[in-house]
N, C-alpha and C positions, 0 to 999 in steps of 0.2 A: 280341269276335270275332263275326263273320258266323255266322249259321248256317247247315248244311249244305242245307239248303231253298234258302233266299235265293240261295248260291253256286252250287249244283245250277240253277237258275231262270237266273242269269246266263249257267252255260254255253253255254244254247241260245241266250240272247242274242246272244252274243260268236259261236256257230254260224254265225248270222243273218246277222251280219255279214259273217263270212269269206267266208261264199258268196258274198253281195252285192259285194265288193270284187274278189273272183275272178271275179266277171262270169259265175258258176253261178247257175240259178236257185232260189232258197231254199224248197223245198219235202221233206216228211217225208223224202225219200230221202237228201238233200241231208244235215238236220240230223240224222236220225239217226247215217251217215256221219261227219261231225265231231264230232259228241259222244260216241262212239266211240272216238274216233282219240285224245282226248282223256283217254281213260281214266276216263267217267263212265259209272255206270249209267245207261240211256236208259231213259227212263218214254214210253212211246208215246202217253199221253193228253196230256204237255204238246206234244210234237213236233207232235201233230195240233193242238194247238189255236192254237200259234204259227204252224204253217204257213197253218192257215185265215185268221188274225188276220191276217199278212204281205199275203196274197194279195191283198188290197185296199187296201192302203197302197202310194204310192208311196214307195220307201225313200230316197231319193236328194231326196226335196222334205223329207220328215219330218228326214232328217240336216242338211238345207240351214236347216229352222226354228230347230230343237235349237242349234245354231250362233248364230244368230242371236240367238235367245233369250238365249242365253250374256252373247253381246257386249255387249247392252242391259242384262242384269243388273250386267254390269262399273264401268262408269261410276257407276251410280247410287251404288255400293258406295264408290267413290272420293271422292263427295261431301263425305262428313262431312271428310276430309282437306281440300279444297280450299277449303271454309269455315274451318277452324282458320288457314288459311293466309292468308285474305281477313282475320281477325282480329289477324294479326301485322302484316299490313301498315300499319296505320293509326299503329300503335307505330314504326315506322320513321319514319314521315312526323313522325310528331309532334317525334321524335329531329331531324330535322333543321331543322325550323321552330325549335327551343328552340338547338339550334347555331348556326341563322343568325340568332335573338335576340342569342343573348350574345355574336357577334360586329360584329353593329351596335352595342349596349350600350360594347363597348371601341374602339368609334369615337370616342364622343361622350362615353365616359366617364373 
């Protein structure tokens, strides 16, 4: 299980976001308000230093990366699987070369 830290630190995350999505501007007033509403105790040193940290970010390129990021880590993950599969094929091929063997074989045999 998460620790109350960790989970407490996400709230204002997830804050962050609400506001952001809500097309409110994400600043101390903002996140304190939600994490409030939320029913956490609000620590004012992290609110300010999210909100300072926010300020300079565009959020909307940073969620567009993260995304991104994602996608690309996808595939790669998929790899190993598509290799196993590049490995079965050959077994197939070779199944039917030995079939169209031993069906020439009972031509001539």
């Amino acid at each position: 299980m998460a620790s109350s830290n960790f989970e407490m630190t996400d709230s204002y995350m997830y804050a962050a976001l609400v506001l952001h999505k809500a097309g409110k501007k994400v600043d101390e007033q903002g996140l304190t308000s939600v994490v409030k509403a939320a029913g956490v105790d609000v620590d004012t040193v992290k609110v300010k230093a999210l909100a300072s940290a926010l300020s300079e970010i565009n959020i909307d390129e940073a969620l567009k990366n993260a995304a991104t990021m994602a996608m690309a880590a996808a595939p790669a993950a998929a790899a190993p699987a598509g290799a196993a599969k590049a490995e079965e094929k050959p077994k197939v091929e070779e199944k039917k070369e030995e079939e169209a063997l031993a069906g020439l074989a009972s031509l001539f045999g």
